[in-house]
N, C-alpha and C positions, 0 to 999 in steps of 0.2 A: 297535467302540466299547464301551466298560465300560458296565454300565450302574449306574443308583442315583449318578452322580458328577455330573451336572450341573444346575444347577437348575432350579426350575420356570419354564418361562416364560411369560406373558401377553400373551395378543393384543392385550389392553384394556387399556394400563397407562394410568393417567392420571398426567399432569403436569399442574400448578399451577403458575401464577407469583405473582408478588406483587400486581401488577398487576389480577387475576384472569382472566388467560387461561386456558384450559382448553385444552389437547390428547389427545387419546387415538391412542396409538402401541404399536405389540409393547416387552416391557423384560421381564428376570427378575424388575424391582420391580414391586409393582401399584399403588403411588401415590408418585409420586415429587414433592419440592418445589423448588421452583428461584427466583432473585430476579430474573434479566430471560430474557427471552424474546425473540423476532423482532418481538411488538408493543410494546416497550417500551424495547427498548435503543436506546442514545442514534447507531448508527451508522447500524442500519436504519430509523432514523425520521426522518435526516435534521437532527437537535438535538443532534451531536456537538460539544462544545467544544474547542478544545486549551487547555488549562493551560498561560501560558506562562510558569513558573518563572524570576528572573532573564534575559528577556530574550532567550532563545533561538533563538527561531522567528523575532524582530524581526532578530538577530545576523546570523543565517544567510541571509535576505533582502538585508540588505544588503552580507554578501559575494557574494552571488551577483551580484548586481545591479553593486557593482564590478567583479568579474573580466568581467563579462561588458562592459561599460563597456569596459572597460582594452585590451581586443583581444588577451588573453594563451592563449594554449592551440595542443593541438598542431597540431587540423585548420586554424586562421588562420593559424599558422607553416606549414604546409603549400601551404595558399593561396597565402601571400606569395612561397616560394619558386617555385613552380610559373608565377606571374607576373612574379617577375626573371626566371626563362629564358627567357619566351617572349619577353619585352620584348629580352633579349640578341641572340635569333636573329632576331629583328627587325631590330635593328640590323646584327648581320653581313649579312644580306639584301639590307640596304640598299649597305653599304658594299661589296659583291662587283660 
């Protein structure tokens, strides 16, 4: 390793949020600022919103909600066929 090329680094760095959370962690900076934090952001705290711009999230619910409705896809098509066969050899079964 060269030396004199790497920076100094800090056991103690302290980070600040907006909020006024305090952490103290290792960092090459010794006071770093920051605007959300684990105490304050809106997913870790359980106060996340979704924005829902023209109708998106409502869009998408209600396609999913039909398709699923409709009985379209490939594992039900799979299904369906798997159950004419048996229902077939059923009938030859019978008819032997």
């Amino acid at each position: 390793m060269k030396k004199d090329i790497h920076p100094e680094y800090f056991k103690d760095a302290k980070i600040t949020c907006a909020c006024g959370a305090v952490y103290h962690i290792g960092s090459t900076r010794e006071d770093i600022q920051v605007e959300l934090c684990a105490a304050c952001h809106p997913f870790y705290t359980g106060k996340q919103k979704i924005l829902d711009t023209a109708r998106r999230v409502e869009k998408f619910q209600e396609r999913a909600t039909k398709k699923a409705a409709s009985g379209t896809g490939k594992k039900l098509k799979k299904l369906k066929r798997t159950a004419a066969k048996v229902a077939k050899r059923e009938e030859k079964e019978k008819a032997a």
